[in-house]
Structures are given as C-alpha cells and as structure tokens.
C-alpha angles and dihedrals in degrees: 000000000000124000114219127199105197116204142187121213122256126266104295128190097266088056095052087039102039090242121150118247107183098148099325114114107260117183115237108248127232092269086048090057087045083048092049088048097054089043084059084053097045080044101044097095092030106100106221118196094186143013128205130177139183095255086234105116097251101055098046094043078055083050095065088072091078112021102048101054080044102053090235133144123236119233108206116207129184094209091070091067140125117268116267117247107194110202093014098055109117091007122117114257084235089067092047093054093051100045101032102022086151107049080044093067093043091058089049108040106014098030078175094074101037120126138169116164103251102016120108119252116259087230086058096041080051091051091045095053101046092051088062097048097044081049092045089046089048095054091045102045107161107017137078127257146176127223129197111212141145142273108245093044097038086050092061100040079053090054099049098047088052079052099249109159121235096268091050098048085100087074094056101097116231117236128257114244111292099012110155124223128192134213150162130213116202119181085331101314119123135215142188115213096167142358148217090344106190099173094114086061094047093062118119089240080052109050097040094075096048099105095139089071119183113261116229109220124013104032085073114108089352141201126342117204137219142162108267120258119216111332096326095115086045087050094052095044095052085049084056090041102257152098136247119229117226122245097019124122105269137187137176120218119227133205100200103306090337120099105226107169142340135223127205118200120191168310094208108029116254091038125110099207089184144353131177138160122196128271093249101044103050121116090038097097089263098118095048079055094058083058105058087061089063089051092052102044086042090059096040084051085050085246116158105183125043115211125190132158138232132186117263086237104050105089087173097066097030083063095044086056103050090036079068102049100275123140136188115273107229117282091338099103090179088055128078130183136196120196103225095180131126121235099234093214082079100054127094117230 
C-alpha cells in the first residue's frame, strides 16, 4: 500500500489577478510564500519518502515546503500538470466570462461539455492525472509520498474517486491553494481517506499576515481590459482625481460592460505610471487586478522589476502598495518597487 499526500500549489499570481494559468508559468505571490511556510510546518513530523510535483513554477515552488527541510529531491513530472486551456491560457477570467459566458459555466459546473479548440478535454486532463498517480503509487509501493498538483485536475481525480459521474464532476469543490488531500493505493485501487484540508492556513501566526483578503461578489470572474476609446480613460481618471499622461500604454478595466478603473504603464517597462479604481468600486479586489496588467506588460517587455509612485502623505496607497509586494525603494520614500522575477531553481529546462 502507498500513501499519497495530495497537494495544491500555493497562491500564485493568476489566482490573486484573475488571470488565467492553465500551463503557463504563474509566481507565487507574497501570501503563496506565507501558504508554502505554514505547509513546512504541517509537514515537519510526517515522514515523506518521496516528493513529485507538476514541473509548472508554482507546483514545484510549492514543492519546496516539503523536499527541502527533508533533503529530498523533487521529481518533476509534466503529466501533473494543470489542464490546458487553449484559447483561454494568460487572459483574465473577466474576459472569459464576457466572451464565452457559456463554455465558462460549463467549466465550472458540466466539465463534461466544456470545449475550447486547442485545449485539452477535462476527461483527458482526469485520465491523465490518475495514470500518474497509479504509476507514482506503483513505483513507490510502501512508503508514503507527496505529490504537488493543481486545482482543476486535482479536483477531478477528487470527484471520481467520491464516485461523481462525469456530468456531475462539476459538484465536486475545488480546493483552496494548498489543501491537502490524502489518499492510499492498494494493488491499483484508490481511496480517498480526506480532501482539500486548509488548517494549517487557519492558525493565529497565520491569519495575522493576511492583509490581501479575498474579496465575495464581484472578484469573481474579474476585470476584463481594453485600450480606451474617445475620452472615456481621462474621464475615469478625473472621477478618481488624476490625470492621464500622453503617449503612455494605457488600458481601462471592465466589470462586466461598466468601466471601473484604468491603468497607464510607461514610458520606461517595469514602470505604473497611473491606477486608479473608482470611488465606488474600491475594496472589492479591483485595484490588485490593475496590477497584474502591469506584470504582465513588465514580463512581455522583459522587465524584471515594476516601479510606481505614491505621495509621502497617502497612507492609503502607500499600504495598497506594500499589501501587494512592493517595497520602498532606498531612500527614495515617493518610489516603490516590486521584484517580478522568477527563482530559476523552480524552472524546468
């Protein structure tokens, strides 16, 4: 018999922006590196024989939890990975929900009837993941593992073993990031003995850094973004008290068919020129959106680094700022600066 610890990866950046992960490599944001912290604690008194991970970043930073404090080597394996979206693959979930609002609730709710030309089917995505773990299981047979994975596949694997059929799949919940599953193999038969555990988030140590809080209602799907028509960014950004700069790249944020807030990037990459979110849309999750453009647009530049600005005597923005990984920038106490990179050591070849 195998044991299996069954793991998702850590908060990464396309969970916090609404932007979509499929397989494309995402960085793990500040509260995913909390998240990867309290999983080495949960992990510190379970022996772990071996440790696999989807080679994507953010499972196998994830990853680092449980191999590292155990001397162990990760074995990285494509076959763990997300499902691949096609179409949908590095665009907001905002912009999903208006231009596919039907094949979005079917990937939500009837994973049965979901297509996307390219992407691969959730029934292959659920055949893929249960071979490598049967196989995983098979190589490791008496001992206890852990394996990294992602939400949407782990989330299948999860209903069939509960027995939901394929048009029910949609019932099963998907797991919030780092819930850990359980399971045992024996001579090829799977069980599932617990799912989608979260207590090592809901710890007081925990809790007290989690200052970025998800957001009911309108986080979910998001903004969608597009380059302003007419006057319409000018007139946002007078509604939030600013003005626009001419010649910069520029994009307005949409909540469904209502303009909610605009971002300018520029001149220089890595730099956010302006954000703002109305008045009346703020504390809702919009703003931290509005930063995920300028990551974006930073790594497609080859930026590294993103740079923006906020008044000495505007707490509130100086906070907003820092509550999304931005630190002071020296002496400078106008400049902030967030480090985008990525730490090689989790990259695949």
């Amino acid at each position: 018999m195998t044991r299996i610890y069954l793991v998702r990866h850590a908060e990464a950046e396309g969970n916090l922006y609404r932007i979509v992960q499929g397989q494309g490599n995402s960085n793990l944001t500040d509260r995913g590196w909390r998240q990867v912290a309290a999983l080495e604690k949960r992990f510190a008194d379970i022996h772990i024989d071996a440790v696999y991970t989807s080679d994507l970043y953010r499972t196998c930073a994830t990853a680092s939890a449980v191999y590292k404090p155990k001397g162990l080597a990760p074995i990285r394996r494509k076959d763990l990975r997300e499902i691949y979206v096609g179409d949908w693959e590095s665009r907001t979930w905002g912009e999903i929900a208006r231009r596919w609002s039907e094949q979005m609730e079917y990937f939500s709710h009837r994973p049965d009837l979901w297509h996307i030309e390219g992407a691969e089917s959730p029934m292959a995505v659920l055949e893929r993941i249960k071979a490598a773990v049967t196989s995983i299981a098979a190589e490791n047979e008496g001992k206890t593992i852990a394996i990294f994975s992602h939400g949407y596949a782990i989330r299948l694997l999860l209903a069939l073993l509960q027995g939901y059929p394929p048009e029910r799949m949609g019932e099963s919940p998907t797991g919030q990031n780092t819930a850990v599953s359980l399971l045992e193999v024996d001579n090829g038969t799977m069980t599932l003995l617990f799912r989608d555990d979260v207590t090592h988030l809901q710890t007081p140590e925990y809790l007290a850094g989690d200052k970025v809080r998800r957001k009911p209602g309108p986080l979910e799907p998001g903004l969608w973004f597009q380059p302003p028509a007419g006057n319409e960014a000018a007139a946002l950004a007078a509604e939030c008290g600013v003005s626009l700069q001419e010649g910069l790249h520029t994009l307005v944020g949409w909540s469904r068919e209502t303009p909610v807030g605009v971002v300018q990037l520029g001149p220089d990459a890595g730099t956010i020129a302006l954000a703002c979110i109305l008045p009346e849309y703020r504390n809702k999750g919009f703003g931290g959106q509005l930063i995920g453009q300028a990551v974006q647009w930073t790594r497609e530049s080859g930026g590294e680094t993103l740079f923006a600005a906020a008044p000495a005597e505007d707490n509130s923005i100086r906070q907003f700022l820092q509550d999304y990984g931005f630190h002071p920038a020296g002496a400078d106490k106008h400049l902030f600066i967030k480090d985008i990179r990525f730490l090689p050591e989790f990259l695949s070849e």
